[in-house]
Every structure is written in structure tokens, then in C-alpha cells.
C-alpha positions in Angstrom: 115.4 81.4 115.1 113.7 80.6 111.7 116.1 79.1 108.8 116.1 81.1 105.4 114.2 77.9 104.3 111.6 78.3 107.0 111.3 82.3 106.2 111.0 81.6 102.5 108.2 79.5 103.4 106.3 82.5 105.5 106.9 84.5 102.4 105.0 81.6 100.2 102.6 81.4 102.0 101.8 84.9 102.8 101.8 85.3 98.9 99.4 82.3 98.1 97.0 84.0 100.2 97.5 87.4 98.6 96.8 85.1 95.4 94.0 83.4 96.8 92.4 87.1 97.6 93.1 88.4 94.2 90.4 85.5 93.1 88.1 86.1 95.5 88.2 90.2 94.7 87.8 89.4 91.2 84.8 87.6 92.1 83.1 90.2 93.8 84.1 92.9 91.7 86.9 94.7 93.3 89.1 95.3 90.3 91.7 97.6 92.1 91.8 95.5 95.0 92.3 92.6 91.9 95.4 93.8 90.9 96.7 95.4 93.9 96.3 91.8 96.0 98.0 90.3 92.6 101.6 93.3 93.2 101.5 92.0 97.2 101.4 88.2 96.1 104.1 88.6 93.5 106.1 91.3 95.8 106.3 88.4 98.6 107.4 85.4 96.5 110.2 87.6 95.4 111.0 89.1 98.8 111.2 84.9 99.4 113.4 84.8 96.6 115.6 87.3 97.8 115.9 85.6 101.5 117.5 82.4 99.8 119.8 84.5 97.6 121.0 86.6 99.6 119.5 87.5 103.2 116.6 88.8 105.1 117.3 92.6 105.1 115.9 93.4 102.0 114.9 97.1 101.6 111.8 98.3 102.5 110.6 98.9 99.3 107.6 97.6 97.0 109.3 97.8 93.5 109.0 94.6 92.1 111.9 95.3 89.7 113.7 96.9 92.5 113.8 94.4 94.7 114.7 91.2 92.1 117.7 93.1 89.9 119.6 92.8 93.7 119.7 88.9 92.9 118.8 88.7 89.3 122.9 87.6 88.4 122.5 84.4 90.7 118.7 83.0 89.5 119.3 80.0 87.4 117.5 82.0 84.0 117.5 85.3 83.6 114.0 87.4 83.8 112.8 88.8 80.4 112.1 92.0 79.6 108.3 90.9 79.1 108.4 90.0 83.2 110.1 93.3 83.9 107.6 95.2 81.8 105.1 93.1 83.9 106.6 93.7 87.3 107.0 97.6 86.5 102.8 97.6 85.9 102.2 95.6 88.9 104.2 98.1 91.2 102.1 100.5 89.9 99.7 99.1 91.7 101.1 99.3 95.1 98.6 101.1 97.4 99.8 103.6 99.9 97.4 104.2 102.2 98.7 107.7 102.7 97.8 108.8 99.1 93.5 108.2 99.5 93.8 110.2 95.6 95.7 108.3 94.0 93.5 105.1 95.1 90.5 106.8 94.2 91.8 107.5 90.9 93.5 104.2 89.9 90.0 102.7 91.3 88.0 104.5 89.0 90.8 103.6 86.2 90.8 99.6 86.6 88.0 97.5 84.3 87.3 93.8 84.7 89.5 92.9 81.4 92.5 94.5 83.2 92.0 92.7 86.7 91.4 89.8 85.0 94.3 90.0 82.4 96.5 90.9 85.3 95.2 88.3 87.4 95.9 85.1 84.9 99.4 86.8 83.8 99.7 87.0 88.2 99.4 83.4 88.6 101.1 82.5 85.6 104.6 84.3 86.6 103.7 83.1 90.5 104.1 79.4 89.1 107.2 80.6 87.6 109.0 82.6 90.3 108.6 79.3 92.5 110.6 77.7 89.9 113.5 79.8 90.7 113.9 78.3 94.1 117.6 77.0 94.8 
């Protein structure tokens, strides 16, 4: 059985990859899948968080904001309402693959300046969030 350490780890890794994607979709110019790469990596860092924390049944649920307020009262500084404005717009980015529409339209919707705006702000907050670690 894996430790919460050893979980927390999958979870970092997973998300550097996600993070590592987001560059190389910016660099072909896939801005949805940009942004949408940059809510997974930032969703699993958190749901690393959130196994050191607490435990490893967190809800199945992409809501960035959602999913951190559950251990919010034990991280060592809280998160500013800046991030939580930040995490709110990166959730919107989460891509359900039953809802083809809605990707169509937010693909149409996303520009270069946004991918790449999200993108810096992505890895910016990433460095931060693995900060938090206990």
C-alpha cells in the first residue's frame, strides 16, 4: 500500500506532466487544450494537497475551489481571493467529454493572450501550491 507521501507524489507528478502539456499545446496552438491541461495540472497538485491534509477520498469533483475550502483551515497561509478568483476561471475550463457543445464553443472562445496569460498565472500558483506541502 502507498503512503500519503508516496500518493502525493503520483499526484505531483501527474500534474507536472499536465503542466508540461499545457507548454507543448501552447506551442502548437491549441489554446483550449492550453488552459484546459493548465485546470487538470492545478486540480492534481491540490487533490495532492488534499491527501496530506486530510485523506485520499476526496470527492469526485473538478472544482478547484471545491475541492481546496475542505482543507483550506489547516494550510500554513490562507489562499487569497485573487487565487480563488483564479481557481473559479480555471474550473471553467474543465472539459467534459459528454458536453462536445460546450467544447466547441469555449474552443472557438480561447485566443493566444488568454492561453498564454493563463498559462504563466498556471505555473506561477503551481510553484506556490507546492509550497503548501506539510
Amino acid at each position: 500500500m502507498m503512503t500519503k507521501e508516496e500518493k502525493y507524489n503520483y499526484w505531483l507528478d501527474t500534474a507536472e506532466y499536465d503542466l508540461n502539456t499545457a507548454e507543448a499545446m501552447y506551442k502548437t496552438g491549441r489554446w483550449l487544450y492550453v488552459v484546459f491541461m493548465c485546470q487538470q495540472s492545478i486540480e492534481k497538485i491540490v487533490k495532492g494537497l488534499y491527501i496530506l491534509y486530510l485523506d485520499d477520498y476526496f470527492p469526485r469533483i473538478h472544482d478547484i475551489n471545491n475541492l481546496i475550502k475542505r482543507f483550506e483551515n489547516k494550510l500554513p497561509q490562507p489562499i487569497s481571493e485573487e487565487e480563488k478568483m483564479f481557481f473559479a476561471r480555471l474550473s471553467a475550463f474543465y472539459l467534459n467529454n459528454r458536453y462536445p457543445e460546450y467544447k466547441s464553443k469555449l474552443s472557438s472562445q480561447t485566443k493566444k493572450s488568454e492561453a498564454l496569460e493563463i498559462l504563466n498565472k498556471t505555473k506561477e500558483v503551481f510553484k506556490w501550491l507546492k509550497t503548501l506541502k506539510p
